[in-house]
C-alpha angles and dihedrals in degrees: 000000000000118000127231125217114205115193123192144176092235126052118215142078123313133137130252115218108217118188115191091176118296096351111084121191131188114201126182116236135180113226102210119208117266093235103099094202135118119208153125141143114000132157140177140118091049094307138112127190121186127170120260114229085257087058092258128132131248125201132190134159095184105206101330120105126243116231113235104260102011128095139117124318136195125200118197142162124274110262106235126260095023100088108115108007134088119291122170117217113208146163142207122202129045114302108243122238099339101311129171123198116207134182115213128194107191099355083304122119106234084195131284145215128240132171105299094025116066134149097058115181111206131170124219111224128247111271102026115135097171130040133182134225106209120186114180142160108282124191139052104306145034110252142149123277131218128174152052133285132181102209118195133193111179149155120291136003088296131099105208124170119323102256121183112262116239093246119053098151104073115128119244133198142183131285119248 
């Protein structure tokens, strides 16, 4: 029996009517957002990031200075059906301090986005079950960080409308 993928532009629950010749048949369905990331509240090497009630993040290091290269991680499990074919990571908002946000497969960065260099297409490899989302002080210099982003990994070559991920309660933690 074949699947069918429904995407909307709004995630949430709705029903979806199927007729096969006389006999109609509603059936309930769940439209997932198209932001394939995991996240939510994560600190360590002096930042904190929380989500915002629109499913954004916030990140703020207060006074306390980021170490270049250090900031928070999330490790999640690889959404079905998107190993080995083309996703876009993007963000909207102005990147904090000097962050990158980067997306590894193996220990291995897959490509990121910073502030002047958005729309990344990466491709997760064959045989890749976990990925991470790694978000850490860029630049030349440690420094504090302060602001929002709406970070975005999604289907295709193309960056559309932020949209809130699905999961926004996973648990982060700092980088070593």
């Amino acid at each position: 029996m074949g699947a069918l993928s429904i995407t909307g532009i709004k995630p949430g629950s709705t029903s979806l009517k199927l007729t096969a010749g006389k006999i109609t048949k509603t059936v309930p369905i769940t439209v997932l957002s198209r932001n394939l990331l995991a996240y939510g509240p994560a600190s360590g090497n002096g930042l904190t990031v929380t989500v915002a009630q629109d499913g954004s993040l916030d990140f703020s290091s207060g006074t306390e200075s980021v170490p270049l290269h250090k900031g928070v991680r999330w490790e999640f499990d690889v959404p079905e059906g998107i190993v080995g074919v083309p996703l876009i990571i993007s963000y909207t908002g102005d990147v904090p301090g000097n962050l990158i946000i980067s997306l590894y497969a193996n220990a291995n960065s897959l490509g990121g986005i910073y502030q002047g260099k958005n729309n990344t297409v990466v491709t997760i490899p064959k045989g890749t079950t976990r990925v991470e989302l790694r978000i850490l002080r860029g630049g030349v210099t440690a420094g504090s960080v302060s602001g929002n982003l709406k970070i975005q990994l999604e289907l295709g070559n193309t960056a559309h409308e932020w949209m809130k991920p699905d999961v926004t309660s996973l648990e982060g933690g700092g980088m070593s």
